[in-house]
DRENTORKOL-3810 file (N, C-alpha, C; in nm, 4 decimals):
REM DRENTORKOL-3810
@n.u->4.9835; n.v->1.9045; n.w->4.9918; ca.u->4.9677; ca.v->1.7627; ca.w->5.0050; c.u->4.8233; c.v->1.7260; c.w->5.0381
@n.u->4.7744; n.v->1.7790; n.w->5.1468; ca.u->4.6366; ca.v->1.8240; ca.w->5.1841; c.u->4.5029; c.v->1.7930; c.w->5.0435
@n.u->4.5660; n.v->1.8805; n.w->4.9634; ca.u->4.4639; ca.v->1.9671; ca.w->4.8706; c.u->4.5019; c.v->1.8484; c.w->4.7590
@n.u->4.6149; n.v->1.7803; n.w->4.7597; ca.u->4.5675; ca.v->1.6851; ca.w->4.6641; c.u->4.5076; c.v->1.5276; c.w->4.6772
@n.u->4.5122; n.v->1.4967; n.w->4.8187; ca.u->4.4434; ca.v->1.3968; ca.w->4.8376; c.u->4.3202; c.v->1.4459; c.w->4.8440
@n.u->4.2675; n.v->1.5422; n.w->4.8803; ca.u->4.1059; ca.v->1.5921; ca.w->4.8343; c.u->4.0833; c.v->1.5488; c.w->4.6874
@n.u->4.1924; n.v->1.6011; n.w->4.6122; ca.u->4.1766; ca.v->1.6035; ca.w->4.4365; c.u->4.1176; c.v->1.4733; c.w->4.4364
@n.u->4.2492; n.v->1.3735; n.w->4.4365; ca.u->4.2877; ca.v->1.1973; ca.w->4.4701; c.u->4.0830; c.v->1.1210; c.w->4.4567
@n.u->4.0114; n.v->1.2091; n.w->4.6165; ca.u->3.9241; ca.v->1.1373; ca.w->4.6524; c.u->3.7592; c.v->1.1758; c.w->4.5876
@n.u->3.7957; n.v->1.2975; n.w->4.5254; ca.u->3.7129; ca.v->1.3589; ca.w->4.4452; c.u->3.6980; c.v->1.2847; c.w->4.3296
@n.u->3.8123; n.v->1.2439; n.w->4.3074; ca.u->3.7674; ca.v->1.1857; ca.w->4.1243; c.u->3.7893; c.v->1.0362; c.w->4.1616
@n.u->3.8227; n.v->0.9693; n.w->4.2389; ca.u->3.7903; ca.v->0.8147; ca.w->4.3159; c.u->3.5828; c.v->0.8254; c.w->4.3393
@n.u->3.5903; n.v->0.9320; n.w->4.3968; ca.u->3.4323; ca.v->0.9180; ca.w->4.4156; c.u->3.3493; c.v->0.9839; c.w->4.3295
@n.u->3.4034; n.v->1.0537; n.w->4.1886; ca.u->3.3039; ca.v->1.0941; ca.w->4.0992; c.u->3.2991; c.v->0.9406; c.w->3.9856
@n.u->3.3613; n.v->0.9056; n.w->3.9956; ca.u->3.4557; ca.v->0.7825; ca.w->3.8947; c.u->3.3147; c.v->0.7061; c.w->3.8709
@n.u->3.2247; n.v->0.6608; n.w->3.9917; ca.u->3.1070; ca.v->0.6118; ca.w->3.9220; c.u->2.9840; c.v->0.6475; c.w->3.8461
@n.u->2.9368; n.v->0.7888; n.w->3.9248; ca.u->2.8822; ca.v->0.8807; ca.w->3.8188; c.u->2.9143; c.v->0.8617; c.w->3.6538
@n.u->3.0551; n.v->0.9203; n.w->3.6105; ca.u->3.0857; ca.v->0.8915; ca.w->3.5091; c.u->3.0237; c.v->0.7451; c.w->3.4417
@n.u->3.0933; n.v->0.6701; n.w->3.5216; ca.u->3.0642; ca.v->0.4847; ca.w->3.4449; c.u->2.9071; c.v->0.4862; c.w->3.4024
@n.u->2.8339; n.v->0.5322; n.w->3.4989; ca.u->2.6867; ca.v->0.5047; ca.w->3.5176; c.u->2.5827; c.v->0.5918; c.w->3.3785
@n.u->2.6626; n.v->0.7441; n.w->3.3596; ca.u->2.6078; ca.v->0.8079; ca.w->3.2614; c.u->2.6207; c.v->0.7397; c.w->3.1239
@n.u->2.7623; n.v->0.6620; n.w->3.1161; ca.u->2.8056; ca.v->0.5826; ca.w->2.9634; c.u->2.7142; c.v->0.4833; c.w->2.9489
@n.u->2.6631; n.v->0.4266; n.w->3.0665; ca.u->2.6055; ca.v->0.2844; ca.w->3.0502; c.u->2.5072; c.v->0.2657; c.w->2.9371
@n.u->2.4839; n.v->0.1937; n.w->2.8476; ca.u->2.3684; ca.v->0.1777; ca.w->2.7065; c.u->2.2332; c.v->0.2036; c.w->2.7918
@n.u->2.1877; n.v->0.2265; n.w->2.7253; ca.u->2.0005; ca.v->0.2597; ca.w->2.7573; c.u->1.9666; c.v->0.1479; c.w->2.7761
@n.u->1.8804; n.v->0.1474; n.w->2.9340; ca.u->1.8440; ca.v->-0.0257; ca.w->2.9767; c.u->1.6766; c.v->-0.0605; c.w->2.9312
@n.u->1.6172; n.v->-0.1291; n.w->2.9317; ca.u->1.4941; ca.v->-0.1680; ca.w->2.8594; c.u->1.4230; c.v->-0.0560; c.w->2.9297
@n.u->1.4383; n.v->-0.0315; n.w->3.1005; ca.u->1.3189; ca.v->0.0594; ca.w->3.1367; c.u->1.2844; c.v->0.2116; c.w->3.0851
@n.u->1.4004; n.v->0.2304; n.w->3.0811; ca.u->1.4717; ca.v->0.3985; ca.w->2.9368; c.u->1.4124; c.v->0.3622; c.w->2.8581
@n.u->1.4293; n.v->0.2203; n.w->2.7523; ca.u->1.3356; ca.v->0.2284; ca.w->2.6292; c.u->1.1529; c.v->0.2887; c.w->2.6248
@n.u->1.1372; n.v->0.1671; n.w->2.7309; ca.u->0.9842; ca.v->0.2092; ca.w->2.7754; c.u->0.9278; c.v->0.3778; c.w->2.8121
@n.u->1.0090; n.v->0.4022; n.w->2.8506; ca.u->0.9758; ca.v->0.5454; ca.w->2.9370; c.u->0.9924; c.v->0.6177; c.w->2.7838
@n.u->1.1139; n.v->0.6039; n.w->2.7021; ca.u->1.1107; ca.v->0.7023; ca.w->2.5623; c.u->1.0210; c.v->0.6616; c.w->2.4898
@n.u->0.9890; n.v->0.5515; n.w->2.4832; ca.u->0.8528; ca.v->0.4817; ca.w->2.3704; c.u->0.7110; c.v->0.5613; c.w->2.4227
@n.u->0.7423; n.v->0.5395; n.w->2.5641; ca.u->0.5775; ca.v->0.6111; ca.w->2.5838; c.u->0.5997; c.v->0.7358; c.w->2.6010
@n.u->0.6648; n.v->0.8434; n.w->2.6325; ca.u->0.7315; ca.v->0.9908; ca.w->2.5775; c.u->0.6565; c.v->0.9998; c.w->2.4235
@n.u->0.7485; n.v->0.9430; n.w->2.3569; ca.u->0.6970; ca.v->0.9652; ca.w->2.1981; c.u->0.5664; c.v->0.9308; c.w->2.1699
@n.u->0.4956; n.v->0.8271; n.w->2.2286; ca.u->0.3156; ca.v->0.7938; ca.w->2.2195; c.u->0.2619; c.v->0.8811; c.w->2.2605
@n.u->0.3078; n.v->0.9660; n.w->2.3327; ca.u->0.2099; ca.v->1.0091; ca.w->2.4213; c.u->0.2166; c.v->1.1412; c.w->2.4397
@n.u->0.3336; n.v->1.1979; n.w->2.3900; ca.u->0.3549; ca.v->1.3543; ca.w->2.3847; c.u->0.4160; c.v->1.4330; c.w->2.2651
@n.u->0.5304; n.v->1.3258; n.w->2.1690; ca.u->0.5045; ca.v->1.3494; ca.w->2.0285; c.u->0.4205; c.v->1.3166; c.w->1.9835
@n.u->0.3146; n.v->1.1835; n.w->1.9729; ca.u->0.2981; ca.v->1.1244; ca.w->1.8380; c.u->0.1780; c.v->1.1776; c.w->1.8775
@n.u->0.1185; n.v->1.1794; n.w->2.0207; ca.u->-0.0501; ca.v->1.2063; ca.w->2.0202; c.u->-0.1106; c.v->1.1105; c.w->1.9992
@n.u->-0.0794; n.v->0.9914; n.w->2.0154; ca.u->-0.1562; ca.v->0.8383; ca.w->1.9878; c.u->-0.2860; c.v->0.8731; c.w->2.0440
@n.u->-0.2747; n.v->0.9315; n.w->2.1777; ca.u->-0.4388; ca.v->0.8640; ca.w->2.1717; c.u->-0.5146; c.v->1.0100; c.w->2.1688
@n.u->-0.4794; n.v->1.0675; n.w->2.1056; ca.u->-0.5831; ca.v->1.1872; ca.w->2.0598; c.u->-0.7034; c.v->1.0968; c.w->1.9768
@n.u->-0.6458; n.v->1.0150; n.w->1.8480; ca.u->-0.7086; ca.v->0.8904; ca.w->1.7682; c.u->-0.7485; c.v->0.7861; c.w->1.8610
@n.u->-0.6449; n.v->0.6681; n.w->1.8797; ca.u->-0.6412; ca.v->0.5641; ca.w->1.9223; c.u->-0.7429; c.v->0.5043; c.w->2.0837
@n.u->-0.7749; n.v->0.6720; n.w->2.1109; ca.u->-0.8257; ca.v->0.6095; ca.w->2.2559; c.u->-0.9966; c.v->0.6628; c.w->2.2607
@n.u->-1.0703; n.v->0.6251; n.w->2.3003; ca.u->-1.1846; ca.v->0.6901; ca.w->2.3340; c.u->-1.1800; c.v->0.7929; c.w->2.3754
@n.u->-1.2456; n.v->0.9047; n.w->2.3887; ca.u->-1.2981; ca.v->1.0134; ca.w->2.4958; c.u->-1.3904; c.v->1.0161; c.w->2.5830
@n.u->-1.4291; n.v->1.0520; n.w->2.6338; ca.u->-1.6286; ca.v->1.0625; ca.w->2.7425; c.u->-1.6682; c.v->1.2408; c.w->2.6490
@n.u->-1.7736; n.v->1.2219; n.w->2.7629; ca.u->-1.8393; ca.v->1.3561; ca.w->2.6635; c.u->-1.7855; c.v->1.4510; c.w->2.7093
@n.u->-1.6898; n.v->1.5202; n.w->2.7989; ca.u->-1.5991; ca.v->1.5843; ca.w->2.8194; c.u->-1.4898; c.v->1.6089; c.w->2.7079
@n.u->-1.4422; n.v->1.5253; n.w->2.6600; ca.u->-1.3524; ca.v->1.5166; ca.w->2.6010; c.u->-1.2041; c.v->1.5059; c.w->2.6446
@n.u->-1.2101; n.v->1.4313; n.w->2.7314; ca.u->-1.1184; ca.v->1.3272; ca.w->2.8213; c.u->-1.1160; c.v->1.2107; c.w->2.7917
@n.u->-0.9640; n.v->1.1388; n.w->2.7916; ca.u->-0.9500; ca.v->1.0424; ca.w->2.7204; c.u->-0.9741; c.v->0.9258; c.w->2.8093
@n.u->-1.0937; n.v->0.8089; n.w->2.8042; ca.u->-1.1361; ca.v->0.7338; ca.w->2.8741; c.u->-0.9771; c.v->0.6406; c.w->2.8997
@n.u->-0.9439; n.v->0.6538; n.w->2.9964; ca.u->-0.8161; ca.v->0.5742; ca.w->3.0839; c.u->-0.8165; c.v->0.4344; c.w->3.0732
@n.u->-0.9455; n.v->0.3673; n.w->3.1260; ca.u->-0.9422; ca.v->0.2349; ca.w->3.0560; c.u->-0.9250; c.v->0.1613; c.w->2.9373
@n.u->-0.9487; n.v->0.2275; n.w->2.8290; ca.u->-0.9317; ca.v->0.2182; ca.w->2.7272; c.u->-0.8266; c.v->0.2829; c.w->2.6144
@n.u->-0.7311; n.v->0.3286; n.w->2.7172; ca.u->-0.6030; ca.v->0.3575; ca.w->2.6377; c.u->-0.5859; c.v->0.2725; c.w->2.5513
@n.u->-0.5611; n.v->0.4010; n.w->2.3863; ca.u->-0.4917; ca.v->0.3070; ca.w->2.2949; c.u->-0.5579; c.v->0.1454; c.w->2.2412
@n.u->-0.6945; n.v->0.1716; n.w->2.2558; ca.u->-0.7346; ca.v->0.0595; ca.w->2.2185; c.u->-0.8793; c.v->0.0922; c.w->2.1042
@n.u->-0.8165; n.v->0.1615; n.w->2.0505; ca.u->-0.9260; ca.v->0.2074; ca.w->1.9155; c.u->-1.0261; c.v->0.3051; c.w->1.9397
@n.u->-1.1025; n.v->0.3795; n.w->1.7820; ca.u->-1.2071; ca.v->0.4569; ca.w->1.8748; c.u->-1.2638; c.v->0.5431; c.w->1.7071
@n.u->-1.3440; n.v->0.5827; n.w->1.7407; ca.u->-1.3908; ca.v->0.6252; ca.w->1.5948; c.u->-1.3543; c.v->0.7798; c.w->1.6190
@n.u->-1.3512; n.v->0.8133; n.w->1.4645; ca.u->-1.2824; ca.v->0.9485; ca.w->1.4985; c.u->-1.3981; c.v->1.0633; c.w->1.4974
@n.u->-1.3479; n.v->1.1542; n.w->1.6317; ca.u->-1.4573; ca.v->1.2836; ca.w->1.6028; c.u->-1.4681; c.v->1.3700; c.w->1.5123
@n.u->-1.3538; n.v->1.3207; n.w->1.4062; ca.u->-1.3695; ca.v->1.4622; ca.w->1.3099; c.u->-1.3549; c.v->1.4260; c.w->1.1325
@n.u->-1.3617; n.v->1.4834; n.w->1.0933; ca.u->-1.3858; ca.v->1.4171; ca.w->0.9188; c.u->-1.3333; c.v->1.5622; c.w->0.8467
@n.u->-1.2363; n.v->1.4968; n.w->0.7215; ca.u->-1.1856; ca.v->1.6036; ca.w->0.6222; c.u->-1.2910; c.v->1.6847; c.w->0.5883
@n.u->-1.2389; n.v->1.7803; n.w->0.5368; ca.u->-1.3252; ca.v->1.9053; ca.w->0.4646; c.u->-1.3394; c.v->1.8934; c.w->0.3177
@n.u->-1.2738; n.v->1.7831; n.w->0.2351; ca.u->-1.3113; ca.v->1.7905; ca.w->0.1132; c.u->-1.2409; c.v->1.6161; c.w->0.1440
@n.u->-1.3254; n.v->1.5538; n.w->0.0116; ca.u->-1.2960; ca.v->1.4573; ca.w->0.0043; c.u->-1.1740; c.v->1.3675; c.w->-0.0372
@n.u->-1.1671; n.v->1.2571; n.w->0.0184; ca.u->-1.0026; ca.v->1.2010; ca.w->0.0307; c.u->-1.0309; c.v->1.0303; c.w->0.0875
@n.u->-0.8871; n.v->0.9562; n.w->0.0722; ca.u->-0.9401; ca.v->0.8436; ca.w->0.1415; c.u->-0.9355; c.v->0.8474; c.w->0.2898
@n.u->-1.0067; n.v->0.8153; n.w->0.3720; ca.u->-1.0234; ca.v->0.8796; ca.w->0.5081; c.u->-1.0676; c.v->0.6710; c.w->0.5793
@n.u->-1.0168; n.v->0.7339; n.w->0.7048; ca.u->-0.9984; ca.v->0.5985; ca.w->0.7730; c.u->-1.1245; c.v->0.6463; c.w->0.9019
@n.u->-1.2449; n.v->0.6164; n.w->0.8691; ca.u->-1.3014; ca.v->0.6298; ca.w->1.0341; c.u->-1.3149; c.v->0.6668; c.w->1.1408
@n.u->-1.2322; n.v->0.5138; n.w->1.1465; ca.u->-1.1959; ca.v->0.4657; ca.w->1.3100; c.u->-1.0563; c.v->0.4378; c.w->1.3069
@n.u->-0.9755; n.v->0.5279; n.w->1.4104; ca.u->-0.8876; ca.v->0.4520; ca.w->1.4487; c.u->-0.8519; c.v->0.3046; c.w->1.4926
@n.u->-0.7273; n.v->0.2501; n.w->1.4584; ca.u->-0.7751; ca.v->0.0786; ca.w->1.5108; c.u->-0.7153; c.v->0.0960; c.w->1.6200
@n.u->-0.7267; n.v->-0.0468; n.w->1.7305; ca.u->-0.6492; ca.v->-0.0115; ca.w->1.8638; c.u->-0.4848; c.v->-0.0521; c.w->1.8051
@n.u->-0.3804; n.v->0.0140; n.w->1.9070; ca.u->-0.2312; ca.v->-0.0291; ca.w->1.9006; c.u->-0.2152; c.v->-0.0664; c.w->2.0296
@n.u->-0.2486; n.v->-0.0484; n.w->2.1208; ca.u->-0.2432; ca.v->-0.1163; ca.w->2.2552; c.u->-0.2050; c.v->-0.2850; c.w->2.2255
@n.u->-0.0838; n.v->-0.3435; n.w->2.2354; ca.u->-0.0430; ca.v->-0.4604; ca.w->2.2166; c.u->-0.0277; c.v->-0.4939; c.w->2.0802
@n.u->-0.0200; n.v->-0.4067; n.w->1.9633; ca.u->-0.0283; ca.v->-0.4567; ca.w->1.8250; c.u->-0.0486; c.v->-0.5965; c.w->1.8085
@n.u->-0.1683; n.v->-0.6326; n.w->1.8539; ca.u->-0.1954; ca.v->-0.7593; ca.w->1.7946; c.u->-0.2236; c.v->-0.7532; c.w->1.6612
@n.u->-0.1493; n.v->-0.9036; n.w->1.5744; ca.u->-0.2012; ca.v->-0.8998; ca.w->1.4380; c.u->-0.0253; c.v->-0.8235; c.w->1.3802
@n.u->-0.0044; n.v->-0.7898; n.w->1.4215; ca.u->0.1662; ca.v->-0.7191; ca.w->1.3728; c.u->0.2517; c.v->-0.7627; c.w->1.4349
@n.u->0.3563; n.v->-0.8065; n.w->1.3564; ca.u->0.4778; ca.v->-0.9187; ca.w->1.4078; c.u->0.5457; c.v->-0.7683; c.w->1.3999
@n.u->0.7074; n.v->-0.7913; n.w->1.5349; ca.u->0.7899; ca.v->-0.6394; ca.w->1.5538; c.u->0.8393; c.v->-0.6196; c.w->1.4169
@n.u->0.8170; n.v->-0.6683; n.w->1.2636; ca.u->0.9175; ca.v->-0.6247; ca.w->1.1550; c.u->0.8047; c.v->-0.5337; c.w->1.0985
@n.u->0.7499; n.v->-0.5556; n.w->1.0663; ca.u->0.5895; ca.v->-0.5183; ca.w->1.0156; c.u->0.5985; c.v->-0.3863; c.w->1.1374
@n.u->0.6234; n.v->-0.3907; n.w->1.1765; ca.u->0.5723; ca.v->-0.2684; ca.w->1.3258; c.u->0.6463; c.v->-0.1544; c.w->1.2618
@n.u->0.7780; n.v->-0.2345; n.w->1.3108; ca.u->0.9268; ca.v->-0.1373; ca.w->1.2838; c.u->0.9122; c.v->-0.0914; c.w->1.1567
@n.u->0.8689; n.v->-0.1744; n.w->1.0267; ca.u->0.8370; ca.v->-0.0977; ca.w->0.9120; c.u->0.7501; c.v->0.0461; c.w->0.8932
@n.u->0.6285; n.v->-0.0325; n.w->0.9443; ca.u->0.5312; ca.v->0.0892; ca.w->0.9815; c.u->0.6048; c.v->0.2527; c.w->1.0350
@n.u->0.6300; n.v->0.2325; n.w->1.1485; ca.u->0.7370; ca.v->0.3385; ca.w->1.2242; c.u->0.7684; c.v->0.4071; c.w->1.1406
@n.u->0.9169; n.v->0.3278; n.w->1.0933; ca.u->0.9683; ca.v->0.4217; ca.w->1.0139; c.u->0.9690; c.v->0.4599; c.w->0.8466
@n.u->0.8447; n.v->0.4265; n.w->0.8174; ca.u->0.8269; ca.v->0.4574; ca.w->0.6665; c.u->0.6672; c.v->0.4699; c.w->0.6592
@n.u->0.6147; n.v->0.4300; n.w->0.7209; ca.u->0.4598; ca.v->0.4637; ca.w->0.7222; c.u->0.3792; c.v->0.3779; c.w->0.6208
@n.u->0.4631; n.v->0.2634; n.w->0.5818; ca.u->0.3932; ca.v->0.1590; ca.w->0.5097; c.u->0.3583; c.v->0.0277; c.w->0.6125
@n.u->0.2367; n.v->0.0347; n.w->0.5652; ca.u->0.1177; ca.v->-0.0850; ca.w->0.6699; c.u->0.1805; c.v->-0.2346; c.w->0.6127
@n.u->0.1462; n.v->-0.3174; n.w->0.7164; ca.u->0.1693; ca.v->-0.4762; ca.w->0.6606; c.u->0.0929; c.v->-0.5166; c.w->0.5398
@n.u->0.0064; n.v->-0.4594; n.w->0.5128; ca.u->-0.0754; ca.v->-0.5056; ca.w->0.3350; c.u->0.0559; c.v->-0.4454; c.w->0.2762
@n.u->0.1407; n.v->-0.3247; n.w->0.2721; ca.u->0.2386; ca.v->-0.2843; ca.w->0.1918; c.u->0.1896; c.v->-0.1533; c.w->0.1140
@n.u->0.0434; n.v->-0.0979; n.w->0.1775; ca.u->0.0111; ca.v->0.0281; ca.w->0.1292; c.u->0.0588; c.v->0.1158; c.w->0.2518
@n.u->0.0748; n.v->0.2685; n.w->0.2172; ca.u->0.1177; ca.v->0.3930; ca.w->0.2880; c.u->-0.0409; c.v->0.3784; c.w->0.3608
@n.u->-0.0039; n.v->0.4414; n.w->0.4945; ca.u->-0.0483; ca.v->0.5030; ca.w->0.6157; c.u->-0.1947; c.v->0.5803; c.w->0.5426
@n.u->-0.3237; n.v->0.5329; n.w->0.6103; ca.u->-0.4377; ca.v->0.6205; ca.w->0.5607; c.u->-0.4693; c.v->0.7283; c.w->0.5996
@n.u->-0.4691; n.v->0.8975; n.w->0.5624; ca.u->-0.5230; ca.v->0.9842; ca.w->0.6789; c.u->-0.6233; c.v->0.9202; c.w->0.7444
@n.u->-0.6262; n.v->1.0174; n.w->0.8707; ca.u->-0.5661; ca.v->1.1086; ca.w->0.9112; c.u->-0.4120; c.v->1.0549; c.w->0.9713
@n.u->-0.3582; n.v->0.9126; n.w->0.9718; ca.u->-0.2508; ca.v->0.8340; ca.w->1.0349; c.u->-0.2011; c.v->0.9181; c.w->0.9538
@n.u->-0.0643; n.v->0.9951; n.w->1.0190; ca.u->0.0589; ca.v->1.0355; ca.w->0.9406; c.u->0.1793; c.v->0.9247; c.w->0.9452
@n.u->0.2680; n.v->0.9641; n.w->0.8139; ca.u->0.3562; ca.v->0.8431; ca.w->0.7678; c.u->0.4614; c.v->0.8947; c.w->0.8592
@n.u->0.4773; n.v->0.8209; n.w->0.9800; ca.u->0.6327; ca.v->0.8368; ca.w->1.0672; c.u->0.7478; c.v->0.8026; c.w->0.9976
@n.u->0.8517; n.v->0.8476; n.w->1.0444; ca.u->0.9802; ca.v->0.8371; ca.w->1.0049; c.u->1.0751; c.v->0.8442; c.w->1.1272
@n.u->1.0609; n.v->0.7255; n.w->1.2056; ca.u->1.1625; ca.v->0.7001; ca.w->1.3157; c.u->1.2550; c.v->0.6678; c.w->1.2534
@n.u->1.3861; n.v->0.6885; n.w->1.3427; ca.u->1.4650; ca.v->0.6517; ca.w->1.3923; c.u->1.4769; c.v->0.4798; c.w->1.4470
@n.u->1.5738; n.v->0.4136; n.w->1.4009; ca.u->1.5773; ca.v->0.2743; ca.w->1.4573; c.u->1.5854; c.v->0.2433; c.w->1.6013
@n.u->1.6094; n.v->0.3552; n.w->1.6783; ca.u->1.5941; ca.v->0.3357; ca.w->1.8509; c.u->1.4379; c.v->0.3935; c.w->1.8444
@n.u->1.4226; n.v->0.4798; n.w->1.8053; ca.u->1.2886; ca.v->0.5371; ca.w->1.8646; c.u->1.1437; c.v->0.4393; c.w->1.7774
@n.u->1.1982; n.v->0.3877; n.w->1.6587; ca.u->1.0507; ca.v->0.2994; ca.w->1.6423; c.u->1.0467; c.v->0.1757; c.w->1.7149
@n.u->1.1816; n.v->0.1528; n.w->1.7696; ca.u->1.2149; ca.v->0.0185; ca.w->1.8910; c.u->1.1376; c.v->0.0679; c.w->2.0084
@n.u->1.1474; n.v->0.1509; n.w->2.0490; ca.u->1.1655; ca.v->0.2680; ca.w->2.2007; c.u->0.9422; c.v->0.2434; c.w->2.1610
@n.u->0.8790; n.v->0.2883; n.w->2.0492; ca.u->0.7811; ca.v->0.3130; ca.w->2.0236; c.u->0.6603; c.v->0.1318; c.w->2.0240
@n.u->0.7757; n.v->0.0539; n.w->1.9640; ca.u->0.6954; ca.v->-0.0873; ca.w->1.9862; c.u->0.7344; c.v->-0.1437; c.w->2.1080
@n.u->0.8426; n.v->-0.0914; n.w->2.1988; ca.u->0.8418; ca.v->-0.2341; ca.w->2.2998; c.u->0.7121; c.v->-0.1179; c.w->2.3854
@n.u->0.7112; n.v->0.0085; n.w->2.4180; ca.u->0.5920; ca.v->0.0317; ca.w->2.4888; c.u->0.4205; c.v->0.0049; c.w->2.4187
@n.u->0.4019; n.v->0.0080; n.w->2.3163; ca.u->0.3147; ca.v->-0.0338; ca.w->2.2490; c.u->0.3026; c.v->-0.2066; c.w->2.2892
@n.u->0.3634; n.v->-0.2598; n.w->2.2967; ca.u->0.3748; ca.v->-0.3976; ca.w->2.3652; c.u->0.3392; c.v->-0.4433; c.w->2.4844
@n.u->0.3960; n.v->-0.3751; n.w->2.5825; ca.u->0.4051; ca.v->-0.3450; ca.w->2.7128; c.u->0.2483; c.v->-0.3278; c.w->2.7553
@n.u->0.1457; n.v->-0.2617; n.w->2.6450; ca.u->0.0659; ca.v->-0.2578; ca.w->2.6695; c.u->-0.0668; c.v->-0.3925; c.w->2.7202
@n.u->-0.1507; n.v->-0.3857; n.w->2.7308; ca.u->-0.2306; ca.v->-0.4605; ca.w->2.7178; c.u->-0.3412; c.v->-0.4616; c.w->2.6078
@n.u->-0.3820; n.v->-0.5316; n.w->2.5226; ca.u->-0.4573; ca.v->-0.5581; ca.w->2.4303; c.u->-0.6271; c.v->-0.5225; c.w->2.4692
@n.u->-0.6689; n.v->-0.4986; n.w->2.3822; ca.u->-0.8068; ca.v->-0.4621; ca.w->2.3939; c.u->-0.9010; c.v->-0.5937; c.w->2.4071
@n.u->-1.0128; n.v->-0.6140; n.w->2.5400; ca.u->-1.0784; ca.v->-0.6982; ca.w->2.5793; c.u->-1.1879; c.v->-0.7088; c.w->2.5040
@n.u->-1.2393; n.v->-0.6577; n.w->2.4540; ca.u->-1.4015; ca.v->-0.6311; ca.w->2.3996; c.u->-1.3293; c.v->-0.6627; c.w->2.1830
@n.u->-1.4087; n.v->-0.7346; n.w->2.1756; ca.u->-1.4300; ca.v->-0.7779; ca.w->2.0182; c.u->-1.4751; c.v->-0.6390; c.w->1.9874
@n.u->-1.5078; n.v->-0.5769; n.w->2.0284; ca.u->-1.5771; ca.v->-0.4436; ca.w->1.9476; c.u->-1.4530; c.v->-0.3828; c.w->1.9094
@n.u->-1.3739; n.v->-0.3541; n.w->2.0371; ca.u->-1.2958; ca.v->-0.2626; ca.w->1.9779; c.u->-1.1597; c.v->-0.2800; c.w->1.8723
@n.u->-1.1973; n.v->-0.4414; n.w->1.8024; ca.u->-1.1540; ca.v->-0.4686; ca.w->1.6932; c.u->-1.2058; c.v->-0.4200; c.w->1.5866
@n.u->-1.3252; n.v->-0.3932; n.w->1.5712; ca.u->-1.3737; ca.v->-0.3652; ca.w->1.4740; c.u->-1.3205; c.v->-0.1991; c.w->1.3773
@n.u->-1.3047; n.v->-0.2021; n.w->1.2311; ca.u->-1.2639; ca.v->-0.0961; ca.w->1.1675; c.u->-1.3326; c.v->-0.0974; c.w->1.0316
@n.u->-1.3616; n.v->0.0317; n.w->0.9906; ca.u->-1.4041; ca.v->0.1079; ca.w->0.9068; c.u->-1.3190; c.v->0.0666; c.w->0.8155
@n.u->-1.3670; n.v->0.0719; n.w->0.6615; ca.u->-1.2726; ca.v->0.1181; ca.w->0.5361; c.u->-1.2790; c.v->0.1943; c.w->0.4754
@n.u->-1.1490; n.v->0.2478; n.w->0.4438; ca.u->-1.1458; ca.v->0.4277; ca.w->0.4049; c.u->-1.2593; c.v->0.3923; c.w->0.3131
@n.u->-1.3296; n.v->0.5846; n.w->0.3365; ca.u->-1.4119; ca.v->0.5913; ca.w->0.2346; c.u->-1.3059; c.v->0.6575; c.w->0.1151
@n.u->-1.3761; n.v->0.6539; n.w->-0.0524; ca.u->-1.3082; ca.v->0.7066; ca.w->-0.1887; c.u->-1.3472; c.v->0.8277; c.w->-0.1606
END
């Protein structure tokens, strides 16, 4: 009798655990997987961010554009400068979400190297723009500025 009101109070008090693991992914989960994938799959700001002469990625300037240190070995169309994504300004979320998951830009051309063409998932290119959002936008007009692929 003992041993089953233990049972009884065991699964009365695991009962919320359970509820809590089912619960849908809340916006702060999104954020935390969006910047997971920026930042440890995708490598955003290997490109996207400045370095110092160390080769440390200047912190202030996360994700807010940067010219690239390195150039193909034979010729191709090649993009520069990274642009900033810190706040995708200039990209409405459909245009984003497109991008994500097919690697076609809002003009409606494919992704320029060195940008590789992603292929999210409809949570994870969500998960990838609301932290890209979250961000803050780049202060300096400069770091609007971008290169056009060279032929």
């Amino acid at each position: 009798m003992k041993a089953s009101r233990v049972a009884v109070l065991f699964v009365i008090a695991s009962l919320p655990i359970v509820v809590m693991s089912q619960t849908p992914k809340t916006a702060n989960t999104k954020l935390e997987h969006g910047k997971y994938l920026v930042t440890r799959v995708g490598k955003c700001g290997d490109c996207h961010t400045p370095h110092n002469e160390r080769g440390e990625e200047i912190k202030e300037k996360w994700l807010q554009g940067s010219p690239l240190p390195f150039q193909p070995l034979v010729q191709m169309p090649w993009v520069g400068r990274a642009p900033p994504i810190a706040g995708l300004e200039g990209w409405t979320d459909a245009q984003a979400l497109k991008f994500l998951k097919t690697g076609i830009k809002k003009d409606g051309k494919r992704a320029t190297p060195p940008m590789p063409e992603y292929q999210f998932n409809d949570y994870d290119a969500a998960a990838v723009l609301a932290y890209l959002r979250s961000l803050k936008q780049p202060a300096a007009k400069e770091a609007l500025i971008t290169t056009k692929p060279t032929k």
